[in-house]
C-alpha positions as CSV (number, residue, x, y, z in Angstrom):
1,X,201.8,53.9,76.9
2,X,199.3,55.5,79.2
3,X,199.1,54.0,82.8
4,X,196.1,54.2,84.7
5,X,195.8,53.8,88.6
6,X,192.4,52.3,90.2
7,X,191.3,52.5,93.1
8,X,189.9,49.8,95.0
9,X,186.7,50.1,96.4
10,X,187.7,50.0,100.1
11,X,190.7,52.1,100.3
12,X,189.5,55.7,101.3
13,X,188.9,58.3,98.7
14,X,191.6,61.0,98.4
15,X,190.5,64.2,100.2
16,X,189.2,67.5,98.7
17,X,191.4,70.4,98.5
18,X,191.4,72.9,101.1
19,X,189.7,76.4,99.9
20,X,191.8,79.4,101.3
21,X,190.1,82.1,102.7
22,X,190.4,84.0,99.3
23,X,188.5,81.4,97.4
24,X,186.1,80.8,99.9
25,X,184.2,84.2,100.1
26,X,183.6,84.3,96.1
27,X,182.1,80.8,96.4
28,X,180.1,81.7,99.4
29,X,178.9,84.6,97.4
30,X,177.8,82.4,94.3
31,X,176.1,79.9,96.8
32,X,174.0,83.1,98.6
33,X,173.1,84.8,94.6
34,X,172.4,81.0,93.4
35,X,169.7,80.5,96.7
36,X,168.3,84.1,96.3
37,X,167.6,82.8,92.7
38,X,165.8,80.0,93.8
39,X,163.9,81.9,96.7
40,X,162.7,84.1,93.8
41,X,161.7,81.9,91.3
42,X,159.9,79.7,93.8
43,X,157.9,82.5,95.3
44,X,154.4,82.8,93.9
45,X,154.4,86.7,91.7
46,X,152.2,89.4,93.1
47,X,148.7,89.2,91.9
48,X,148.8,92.5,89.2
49,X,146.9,95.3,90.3
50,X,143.5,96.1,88.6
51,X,143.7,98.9,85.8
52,X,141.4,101.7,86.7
53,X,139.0,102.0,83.5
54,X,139.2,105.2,82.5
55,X,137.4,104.8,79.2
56,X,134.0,103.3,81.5
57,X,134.5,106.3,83.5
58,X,134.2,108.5,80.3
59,X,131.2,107.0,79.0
60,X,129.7,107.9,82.3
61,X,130.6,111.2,82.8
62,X,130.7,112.3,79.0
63,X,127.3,112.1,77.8
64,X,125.8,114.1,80.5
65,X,127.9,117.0,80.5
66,X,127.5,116.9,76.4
67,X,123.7,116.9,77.0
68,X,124.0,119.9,79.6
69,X,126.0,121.3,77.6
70,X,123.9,121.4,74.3
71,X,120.9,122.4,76.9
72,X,123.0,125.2,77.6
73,X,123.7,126.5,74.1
74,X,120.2,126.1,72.9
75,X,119.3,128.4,75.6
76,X,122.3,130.9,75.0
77,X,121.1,130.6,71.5
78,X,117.6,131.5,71.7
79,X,118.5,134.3,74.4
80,X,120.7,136.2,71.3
81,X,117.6,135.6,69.0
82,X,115.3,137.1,71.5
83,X,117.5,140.0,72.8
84,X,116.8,140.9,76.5
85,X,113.1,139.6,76.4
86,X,114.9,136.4,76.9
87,X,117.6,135.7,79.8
88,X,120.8,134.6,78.7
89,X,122.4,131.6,81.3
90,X,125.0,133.6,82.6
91,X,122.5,136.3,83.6
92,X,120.0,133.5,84.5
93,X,122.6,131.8,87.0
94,X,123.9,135.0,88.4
95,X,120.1,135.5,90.0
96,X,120.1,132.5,90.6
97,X,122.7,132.8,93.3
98,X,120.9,135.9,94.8
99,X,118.0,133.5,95.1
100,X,119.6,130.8,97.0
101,X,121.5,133.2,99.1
102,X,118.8,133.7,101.5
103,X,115.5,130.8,100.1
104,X,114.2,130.8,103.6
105,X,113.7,134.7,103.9
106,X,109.8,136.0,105.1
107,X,108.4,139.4,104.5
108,X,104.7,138.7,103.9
109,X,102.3,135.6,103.8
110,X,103.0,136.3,99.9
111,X,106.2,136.9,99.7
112,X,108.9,133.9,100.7
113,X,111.6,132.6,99.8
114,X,111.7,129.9,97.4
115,X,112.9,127.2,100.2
116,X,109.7,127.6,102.2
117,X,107.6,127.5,98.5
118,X,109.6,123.8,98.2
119,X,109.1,123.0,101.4
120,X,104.9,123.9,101.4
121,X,104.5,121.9,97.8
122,X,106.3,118.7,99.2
123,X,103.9,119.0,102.4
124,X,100.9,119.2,100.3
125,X,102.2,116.0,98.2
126,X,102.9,114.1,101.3
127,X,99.8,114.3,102.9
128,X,97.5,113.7,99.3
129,X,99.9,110.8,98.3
130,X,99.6,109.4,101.8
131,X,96.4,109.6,102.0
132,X,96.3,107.7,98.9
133,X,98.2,104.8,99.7
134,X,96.5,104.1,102.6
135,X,93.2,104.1,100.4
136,X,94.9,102.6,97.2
137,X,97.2,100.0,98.3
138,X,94.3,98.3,99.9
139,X,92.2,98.2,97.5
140,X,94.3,97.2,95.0
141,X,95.1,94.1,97.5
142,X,91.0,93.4,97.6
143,X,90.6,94.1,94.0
144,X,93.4,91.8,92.8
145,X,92.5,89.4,95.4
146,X,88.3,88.8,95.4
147,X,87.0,88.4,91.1
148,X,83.5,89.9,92.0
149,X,85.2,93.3,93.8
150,X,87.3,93.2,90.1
151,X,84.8,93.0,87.8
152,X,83.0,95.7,90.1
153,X,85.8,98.4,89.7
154,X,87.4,97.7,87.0
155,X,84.5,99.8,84.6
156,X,85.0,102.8,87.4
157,X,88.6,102.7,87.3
158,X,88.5,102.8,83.8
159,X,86.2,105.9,83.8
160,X,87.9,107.8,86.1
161,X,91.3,107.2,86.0
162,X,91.6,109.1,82.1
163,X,90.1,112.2,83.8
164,X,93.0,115.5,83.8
165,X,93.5,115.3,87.6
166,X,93.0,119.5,87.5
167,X,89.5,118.7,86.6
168,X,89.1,117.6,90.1
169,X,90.3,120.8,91.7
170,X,86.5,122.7,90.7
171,X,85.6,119.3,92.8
172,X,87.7,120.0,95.7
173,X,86.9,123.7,95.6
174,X,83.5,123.4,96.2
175,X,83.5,120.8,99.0
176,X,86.4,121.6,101.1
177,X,85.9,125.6,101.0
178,X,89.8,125.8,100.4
179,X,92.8,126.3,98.0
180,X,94.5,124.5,100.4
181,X,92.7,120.9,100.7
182,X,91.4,121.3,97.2
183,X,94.9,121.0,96.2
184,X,95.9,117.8,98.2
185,X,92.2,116.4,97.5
186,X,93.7,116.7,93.6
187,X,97.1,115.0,94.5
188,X,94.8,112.3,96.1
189,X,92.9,111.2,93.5
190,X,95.5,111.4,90.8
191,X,98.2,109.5,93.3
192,X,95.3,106.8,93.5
193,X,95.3,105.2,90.6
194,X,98.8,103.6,89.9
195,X,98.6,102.2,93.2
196,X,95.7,100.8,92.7
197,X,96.3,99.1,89.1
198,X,100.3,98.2,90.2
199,X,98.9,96.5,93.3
200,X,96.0,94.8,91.9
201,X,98.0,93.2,88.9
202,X,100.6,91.9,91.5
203,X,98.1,89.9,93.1
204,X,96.8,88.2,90.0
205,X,100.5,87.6,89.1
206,X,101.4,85.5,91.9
207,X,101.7,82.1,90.9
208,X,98.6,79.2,91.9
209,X,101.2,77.4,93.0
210,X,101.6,79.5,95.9
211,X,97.9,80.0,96.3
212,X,97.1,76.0,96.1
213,X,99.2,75.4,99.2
214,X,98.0,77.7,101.0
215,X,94.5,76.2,100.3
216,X,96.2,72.6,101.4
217,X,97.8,74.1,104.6
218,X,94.4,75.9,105.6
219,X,95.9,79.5,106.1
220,X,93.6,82.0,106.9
221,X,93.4,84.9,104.8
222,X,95.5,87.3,107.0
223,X,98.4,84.9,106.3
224,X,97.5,84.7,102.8
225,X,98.4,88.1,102.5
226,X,101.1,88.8,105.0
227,X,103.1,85.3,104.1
228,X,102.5,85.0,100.3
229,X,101.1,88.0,99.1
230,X,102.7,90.7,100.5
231,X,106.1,89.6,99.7
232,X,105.1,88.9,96.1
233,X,103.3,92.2,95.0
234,X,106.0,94.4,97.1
235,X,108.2,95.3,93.8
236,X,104.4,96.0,91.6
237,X,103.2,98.4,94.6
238,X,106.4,100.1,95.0
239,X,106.6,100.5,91.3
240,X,103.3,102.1,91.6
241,X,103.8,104.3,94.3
242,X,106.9,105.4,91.9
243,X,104.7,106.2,89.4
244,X,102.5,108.1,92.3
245,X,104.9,110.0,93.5
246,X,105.7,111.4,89.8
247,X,102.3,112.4,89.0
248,X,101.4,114.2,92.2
249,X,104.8,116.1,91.9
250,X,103.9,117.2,87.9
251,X,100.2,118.1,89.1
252,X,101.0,120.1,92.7
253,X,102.8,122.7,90.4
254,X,99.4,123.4,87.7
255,X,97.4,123.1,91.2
256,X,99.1,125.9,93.3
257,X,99.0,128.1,89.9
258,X,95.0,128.3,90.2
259,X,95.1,128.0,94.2
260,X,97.4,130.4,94.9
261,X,99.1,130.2,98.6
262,X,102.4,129.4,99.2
263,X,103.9,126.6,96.7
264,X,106.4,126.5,94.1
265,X,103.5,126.5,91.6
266,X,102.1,129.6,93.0
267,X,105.9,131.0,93.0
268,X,106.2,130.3,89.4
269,X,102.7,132.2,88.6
270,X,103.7,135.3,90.9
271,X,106.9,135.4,89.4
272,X,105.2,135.9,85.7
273,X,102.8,138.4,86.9
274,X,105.9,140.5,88.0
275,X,107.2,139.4,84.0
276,X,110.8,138.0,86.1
277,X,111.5,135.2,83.5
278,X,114.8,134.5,84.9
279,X,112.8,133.4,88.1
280,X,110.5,131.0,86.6
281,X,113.6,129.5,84.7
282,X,115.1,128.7,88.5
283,X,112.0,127.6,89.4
284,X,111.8,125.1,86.4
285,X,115.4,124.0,87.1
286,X,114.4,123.2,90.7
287,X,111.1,121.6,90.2
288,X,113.3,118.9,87.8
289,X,115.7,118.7,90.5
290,X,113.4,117.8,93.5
291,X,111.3,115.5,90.7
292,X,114.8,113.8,90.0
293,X,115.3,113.4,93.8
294,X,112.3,111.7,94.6
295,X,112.5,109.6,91.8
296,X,115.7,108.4,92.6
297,X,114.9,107.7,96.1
298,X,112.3,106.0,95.1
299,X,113.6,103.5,92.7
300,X,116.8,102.7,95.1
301,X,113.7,101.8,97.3
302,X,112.3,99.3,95.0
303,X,115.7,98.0,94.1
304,X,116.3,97.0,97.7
305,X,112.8,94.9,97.8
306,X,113.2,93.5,94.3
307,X,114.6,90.1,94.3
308,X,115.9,88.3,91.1
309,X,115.9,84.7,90.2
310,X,118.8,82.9,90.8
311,X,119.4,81.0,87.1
312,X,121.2,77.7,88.3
């Protein structure tokens, strides 16, 4: 027969063994590993780092250097059809770096380097594409503005603006006395017309909305257009003077061919007349170049004034 002993409730509870010293420390140990566990599992986890895409990178880089390279053996290709009539690239680029050892050399008001032939084209363009933006931006604002000045250019524009612009250089030619103005009077009137349709259609685009308070808040016409148009018909006009800037670029090059001077045009011509194809090939390469430049200068300018909807 089993015995068992109770203990009453108020008579003291008999007292825990005493751990020696020997016991203690692995018990210590489990305590510390069992607490390290719990700091660990309660600590949030490290936010994983981002993977780098490689395979977006790819498609980036990739398809240009195919396209380069397919440019490239085309080239090479044609060069071995046409024997030495024909530069091959590797001979092409090793002029190429005599070229751009020394592009700002002078020996003769005909003979430069082909930095200071860049440099005379882009001054030309400048001053016949500013010229027409101060003309053509205008305009476009009065045309796109008033109905009556609309249906009064709109037939000329239309007439005029099909017109090869190197059929105005005979123009220019005759009345300025000069390659030299002939050729920016041609950049001028072929830089004109974008700006002047982009603009114009900008202002018919902004919303009556806009307009119809203005007519209820009595704003005079200079606020009109500095408060409501302006701001409205910035992305069409900078779209146009994209457009601009890429039409007097392709045209400088056919002008300063009939003009002569100094111009990357006229160093293409004087190049052939001395039958140095591999010259004219540089010069084709660096008149795609510049082109590409200003185009992308211009549309990261058109990008930072172009504002998008919101979609809520």
């Amino acid at each position: 027969m089993v015995s068992a002993v109770f203990h009453s409730p108020l008579e003291p509870a008999a007292p825990m063994p005493a751990l020696s010293a020997r016991d203690a420390k692995p018990a210590m140990k489990t305590v510390a590993a069992n607490g390290a566990t719990a700091a660990v599992a309660a600590a949030p986890e490290a936010p994983a780092r981002p993977r780098f895409d490689w395979r977006g990178l790819w498609l980036k880089v990739l398809p240009p250097i195919f396209g380069l390279g397919f440019l490239v053996g085309i080239w090479a290709i044609v060069s071995i059809k046409t024997g030495a009539s024909f530069p091959s690239p590797l001979e092409t680029f090793k002029q190429a770096v005599e070229v751009f050892s020394d592009p700002f050399y002078q020996k003769g008001p005909n003979d430069q380097g082909i930095g200071w032939n860049v440099l005379s084209s882009l001054k030309r363009v400048a001053m016949g594409f500013g010229m027409a933006a101060i003309v053509g931006i205008p305009m476009g604002f009065m045309i796109g503005r008033f109905t009556f000045l609309s249906r009064m250019f709109n037939p000329l524009i239309s007439l005029l603006r099909p017109v090869s612009p190197l059929a105005w250089l005979p123009i220019g030619l005759m009345v300025f006395k000069g390659a030299n103005p002939a050729a920016i009077w041609t950049i001028f009137i072929c830089s004109i017309w974008p700006m002047i349709i982009n603009t114009a259609v900008g202002v018919q685009r902004v919303p009556s909305d806009y307009m119809n308070v203005a007519r209820v808040l009595n704003l005079s016409e200079w606020k009109i257009v500095t408060k409501i148009l302006f701001p409205a018909v910035l992305p069409y006009t900078l779209t146009g003077v994209r457009l601009a800037v890429g039409t007097a670029w392709l045209v400088i090059v056919a002008a300063e061919m009939l003009t002569g001077g100094v111009g990357i045009g006229f160093w293409v011509w004087d190049e052939w007349n001395n039958l140095n194809v591999k010259n004219i090939i540089i010069a084709i390469f660096v008149i795609g170049i510049v082109g590409l430049i200003l185009e992308f200068a211009l549309i990261k300018l058109a990008t930072a004034f172009t504002f998008e909807e919101v979609k809520t």
